[in-house]
DRENMARLO-630462 format. One record per residue: residue in one letter; z, y, x of N, C-alpha, C in turn. Coordinates in steps of 0.1 Angstrom, whole numbers, plus 5000, padded with zeros to 4 digits. Example, Ala and Ser with C-alpha at 12.3 -4.5 7.8 and 13.67 -1.06 7.14 Angstrom:
// residues 2
A507849435132507849555123507849675132
S507149785128507149895137507950005129
// end
This chain:
// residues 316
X277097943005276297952992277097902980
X276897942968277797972956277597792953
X277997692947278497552940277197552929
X276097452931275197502918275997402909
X276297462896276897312889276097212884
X276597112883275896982879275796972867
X274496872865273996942845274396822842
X274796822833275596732817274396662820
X274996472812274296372812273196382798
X272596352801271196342792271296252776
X272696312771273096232763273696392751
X273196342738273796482725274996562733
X275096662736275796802739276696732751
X276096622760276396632770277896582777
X277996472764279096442765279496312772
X280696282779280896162789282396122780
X282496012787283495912786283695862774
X284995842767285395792751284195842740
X284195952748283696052731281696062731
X281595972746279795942741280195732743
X280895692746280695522741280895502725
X280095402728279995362711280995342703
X281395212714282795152709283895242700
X283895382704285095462702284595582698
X283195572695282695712683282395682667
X282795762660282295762647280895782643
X279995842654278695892651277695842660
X276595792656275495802661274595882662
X273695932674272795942670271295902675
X270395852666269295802669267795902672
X267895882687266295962687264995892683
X264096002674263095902669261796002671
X261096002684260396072690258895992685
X258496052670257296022663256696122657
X255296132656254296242651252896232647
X252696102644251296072645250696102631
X251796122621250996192608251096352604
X251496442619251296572616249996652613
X250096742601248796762598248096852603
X248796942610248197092612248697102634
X249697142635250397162653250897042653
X250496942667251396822666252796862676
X253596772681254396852691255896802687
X256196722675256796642669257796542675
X257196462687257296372691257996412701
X258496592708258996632719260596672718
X260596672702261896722692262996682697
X263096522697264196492697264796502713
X263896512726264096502738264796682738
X264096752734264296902738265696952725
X266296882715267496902706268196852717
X268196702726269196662732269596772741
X268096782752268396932763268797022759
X268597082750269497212746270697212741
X270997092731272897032733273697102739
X273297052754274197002766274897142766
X274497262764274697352763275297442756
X275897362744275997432731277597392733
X278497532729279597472732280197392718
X280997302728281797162718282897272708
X283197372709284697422699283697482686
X284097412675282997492661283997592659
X283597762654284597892658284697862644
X283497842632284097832621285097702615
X285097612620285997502616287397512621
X287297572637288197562640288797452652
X288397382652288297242658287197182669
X286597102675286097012678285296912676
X284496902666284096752659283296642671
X282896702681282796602694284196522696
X285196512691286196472694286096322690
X285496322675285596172668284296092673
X283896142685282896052694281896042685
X280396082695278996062692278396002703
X277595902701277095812707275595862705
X274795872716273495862717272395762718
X271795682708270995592706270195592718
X269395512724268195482728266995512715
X265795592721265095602712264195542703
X263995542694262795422690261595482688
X260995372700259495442704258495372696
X257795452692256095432684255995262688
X255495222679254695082679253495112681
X252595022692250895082693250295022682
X250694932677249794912665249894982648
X250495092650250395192642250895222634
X251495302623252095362612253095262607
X252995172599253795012597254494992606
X253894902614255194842623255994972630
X255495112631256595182636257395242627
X257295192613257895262602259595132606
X258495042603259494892603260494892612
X259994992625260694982640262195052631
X261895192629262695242626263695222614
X263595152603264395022598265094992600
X265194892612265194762616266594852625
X265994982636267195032644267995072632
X267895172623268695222616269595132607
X269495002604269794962596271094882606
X270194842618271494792627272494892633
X272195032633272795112633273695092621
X273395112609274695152601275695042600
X274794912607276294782602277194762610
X277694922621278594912629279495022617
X278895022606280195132601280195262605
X279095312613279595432620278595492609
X279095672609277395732602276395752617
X275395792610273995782614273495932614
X272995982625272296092626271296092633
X269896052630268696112635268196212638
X267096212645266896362650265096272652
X264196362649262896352646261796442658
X260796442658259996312652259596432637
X258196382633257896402618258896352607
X258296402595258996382581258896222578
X257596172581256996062582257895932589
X259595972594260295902599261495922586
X261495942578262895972569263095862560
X261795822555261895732542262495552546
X262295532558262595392565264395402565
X264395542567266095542570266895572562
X265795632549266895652532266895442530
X265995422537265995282526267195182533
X267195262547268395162553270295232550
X269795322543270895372540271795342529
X270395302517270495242506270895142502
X270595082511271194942513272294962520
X272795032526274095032531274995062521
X275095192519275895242510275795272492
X274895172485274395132474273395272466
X273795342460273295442446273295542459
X272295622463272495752474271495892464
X271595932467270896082467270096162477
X269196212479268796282489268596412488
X269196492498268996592497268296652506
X266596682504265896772512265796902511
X265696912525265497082532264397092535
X263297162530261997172536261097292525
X259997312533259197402527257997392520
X257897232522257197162514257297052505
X257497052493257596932486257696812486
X256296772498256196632503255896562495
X255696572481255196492468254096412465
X252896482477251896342477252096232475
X250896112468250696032468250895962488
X249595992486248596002501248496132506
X248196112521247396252524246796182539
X245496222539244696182555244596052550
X244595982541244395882535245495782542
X246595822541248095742546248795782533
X249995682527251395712521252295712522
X251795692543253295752550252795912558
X252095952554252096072561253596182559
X253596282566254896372563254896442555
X253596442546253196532537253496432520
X254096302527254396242510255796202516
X256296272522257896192526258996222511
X258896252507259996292494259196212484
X258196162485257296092470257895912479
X257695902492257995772497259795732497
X260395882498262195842496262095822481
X261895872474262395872460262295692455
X261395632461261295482458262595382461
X263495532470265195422476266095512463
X265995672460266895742462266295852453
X266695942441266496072436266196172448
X265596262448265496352453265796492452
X266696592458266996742453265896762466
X265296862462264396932474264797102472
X265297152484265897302486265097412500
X264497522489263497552494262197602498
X261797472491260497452483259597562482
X258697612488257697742489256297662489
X255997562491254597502488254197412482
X253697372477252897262469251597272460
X250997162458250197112451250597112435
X249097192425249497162413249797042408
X249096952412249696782407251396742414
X251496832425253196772425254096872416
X253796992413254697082406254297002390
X253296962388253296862371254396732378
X254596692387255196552387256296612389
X257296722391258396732393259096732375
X257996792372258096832358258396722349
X257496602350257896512345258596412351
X259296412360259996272370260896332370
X261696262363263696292364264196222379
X263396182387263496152400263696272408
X263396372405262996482415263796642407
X263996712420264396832413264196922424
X263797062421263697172432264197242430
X264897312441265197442441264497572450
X263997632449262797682453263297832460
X262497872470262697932483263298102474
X262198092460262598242448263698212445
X263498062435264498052429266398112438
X265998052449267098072458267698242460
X266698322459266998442461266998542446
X266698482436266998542423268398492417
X268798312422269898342411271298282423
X272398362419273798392427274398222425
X273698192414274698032417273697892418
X272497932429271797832436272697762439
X273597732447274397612455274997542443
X275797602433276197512422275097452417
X273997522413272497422415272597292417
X272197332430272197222442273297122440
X274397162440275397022443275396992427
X275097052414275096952403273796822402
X273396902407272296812409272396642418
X273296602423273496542433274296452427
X273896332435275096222430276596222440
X277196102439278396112450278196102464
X277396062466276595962480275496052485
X275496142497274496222499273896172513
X272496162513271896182526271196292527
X270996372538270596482540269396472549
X268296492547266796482552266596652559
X266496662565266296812569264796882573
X264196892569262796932578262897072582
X262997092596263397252597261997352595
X260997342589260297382585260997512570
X262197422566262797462554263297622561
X263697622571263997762578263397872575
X263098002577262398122581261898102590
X260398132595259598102607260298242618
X260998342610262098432618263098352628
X263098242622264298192628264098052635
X262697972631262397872631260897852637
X260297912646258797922644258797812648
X258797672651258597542664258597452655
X257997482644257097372634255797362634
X255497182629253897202631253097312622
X254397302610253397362594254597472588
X254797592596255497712593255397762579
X256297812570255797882559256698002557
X256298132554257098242550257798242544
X258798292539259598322531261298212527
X261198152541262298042544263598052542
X264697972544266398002545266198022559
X267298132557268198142567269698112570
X269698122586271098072591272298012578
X272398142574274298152569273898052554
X273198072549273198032533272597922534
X271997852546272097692549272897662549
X274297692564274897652563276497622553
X275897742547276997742534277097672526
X275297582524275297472516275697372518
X274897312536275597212543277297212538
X278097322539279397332542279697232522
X279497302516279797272501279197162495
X278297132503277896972497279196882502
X279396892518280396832528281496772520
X281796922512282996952506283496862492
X281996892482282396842469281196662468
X280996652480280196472479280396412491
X280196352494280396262507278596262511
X278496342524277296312531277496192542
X276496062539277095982543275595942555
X274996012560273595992569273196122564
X272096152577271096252581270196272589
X268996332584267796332600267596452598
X267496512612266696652614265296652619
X264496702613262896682619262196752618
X260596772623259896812628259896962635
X260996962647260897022659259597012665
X258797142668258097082678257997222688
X258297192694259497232709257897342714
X257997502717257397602720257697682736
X257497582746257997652756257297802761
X257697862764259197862769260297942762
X259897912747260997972734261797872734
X262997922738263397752735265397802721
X265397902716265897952710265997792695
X264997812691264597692681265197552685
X265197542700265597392703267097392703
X267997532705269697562703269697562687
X268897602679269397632664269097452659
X268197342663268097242659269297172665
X269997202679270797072684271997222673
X272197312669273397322666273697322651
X272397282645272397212629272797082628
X272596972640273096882643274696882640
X274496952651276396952651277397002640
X276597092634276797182619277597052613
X276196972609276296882603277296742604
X277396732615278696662621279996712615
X279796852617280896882622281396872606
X280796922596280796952580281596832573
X280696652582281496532579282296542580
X283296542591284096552602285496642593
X284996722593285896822583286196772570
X285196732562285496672551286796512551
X286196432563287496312563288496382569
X288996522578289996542581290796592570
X290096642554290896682542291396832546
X290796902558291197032551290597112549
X291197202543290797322531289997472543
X289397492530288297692534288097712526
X287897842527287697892519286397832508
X286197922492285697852488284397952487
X283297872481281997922481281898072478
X282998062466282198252463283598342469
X283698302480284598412491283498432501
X282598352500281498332515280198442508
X280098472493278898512490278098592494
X278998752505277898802511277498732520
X277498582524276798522538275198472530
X275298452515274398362514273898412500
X273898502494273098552483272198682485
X271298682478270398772481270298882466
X269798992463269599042453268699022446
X268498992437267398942429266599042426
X264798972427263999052432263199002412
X262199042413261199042402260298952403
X260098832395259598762395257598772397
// end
């Protein structure tokens, strides 16, 4: 009978020896398997287990970089699990890891869990690395106050960062009239919007003017095309795709220092599991984009990539 091979250790893309101990990785990353303020599909909580499982699978050589970024070692956290006494102390939980995460110097990559996990880990970021920026990926605003009568729900996660950190939100296809008036007047906040993105050719200059030096990158893959992305609680039409995500990922990498990240609310659709390879390989995107930035070398530049990531402008 044919050798069945043996499956990779249950650790980010499955990696052994130097390049998953801590000691001798540059990266973390922290699973944070939480969902208890999802509003619509829950399923949240299964993300970060089913990004790792799909990893293991994903090959280590990035074709566009060129290289490896598994090389400069990623370490997989132990998870931090829900506190039973609810919302608070599991916000605190997540703090408390993240913050002792960053005082080994290493960056930080979470993986989610709801939106409702991001704002504990802008604030431990903030304190790490002083003045930050944040830059969200999502399809929702997140500008609430409250919602469900919480102010940590996922539905106010960009109104709860902004209290560490400005906010760019890229995306943006839903909201409330009272948060489209608060964008308006809060020099905290800025959107760039799912139209805006396909009417004008220099969205990414957008984006990165908008940005300080110091970037954290909040991801809600909700910000995707449900074409590409259906394995959210709260899907919305008219999303980014693949290439002109990662073309921004790439140019933020390039002209600021992304210095932390969370990817969130996966919630894992068996037996589609397509969604669980495009979340562990945004992960690694993401890595890999750091990774390339401290190694100092050069690609091409943004408007050599344009057919990957502009669209023709449509009529308002």
């Amino acid at each position: 009978m044919p050798k069945i091979p043996s499956q990779p250790p249950f650790v980010f893309l499955g990696l052994e020896g130097p390049q998953a101990e801590i000691a001798s990785s540059h990266y973390l990353l922290l699973p944070v398997p939480y969902d208890a303020t999802t509003s619509y599909r829950a399923g949240a909580r299964y993300g970060p287990e089913a990004i790792i499982a799909a990893s293991r699978f994903v090959e280590l050589y990035d074709e566009e970089l060129g290289f490896e970024p598994c090389r400069s070692g990623i370490h997989t956290l132990r998870p931090v699990e829900p506190d039973s006494k609810g919302i608070d102390p599991t916000l605190r939980r997540i703090y408390r890891a993240a913050r002792s995460a960053l005082s080994t110097g290493k960056v930080l990559i979470s993986i989610g869990g709801d939106h409702s996990i991001s704002p504990p880990l802008v604030k431990a970021h903030a304190e790490r690395h002083g003045r930050i920026h944040v830059l969200q990926f999502d399809a929702h605003s997140d500008l609430r106050d409250s919602y469900g009568g919480s102010r940590h729900s996922h539905a106010c996660a960009a109104r709860r960062m902004a209290e560490y950190a400005p906010v760019t939100g890229v995306g943006i296809r839903s909201m409330t009239a009272s948060c489209a008036r608060l964008v308006k007047r809060d020099p905290r906040f800025t959107l760039v919007t799912a139209r805006e993105i396909r009417q004008d050719p220099d969205w990414i200059g957008r984006v990165i003017s908008s940005l300080g030096e110091k970037v954290y990158v909040s991801f809600d893959l909700d910000a995707l095309d449900p074409s590409i992305m259906p394995a959210t609680g709260t899907p919305e039409p008219g999303g980014l795709l693949w290439h002109e995500t990662i073309a921004l990922l790439r140019e933020v990498a390039r002209q600021r220092t992304i210095v932390g990240a969370d990817v969130v609310e996966l919630s894992p659709m068996p037996p589609l599991h397509a969604p669980d390879f495009l979340a562990a390989r945004l992960v690694y995107k993401i890595i890999g984009y750091i990774q390339e930035s401290r190694r100092k070398h050069t690609y091409p530049r943004i408007a050599e990539m344009a057919p990957t990531y502009r669209f023709p402008k449509t009529s308002s």
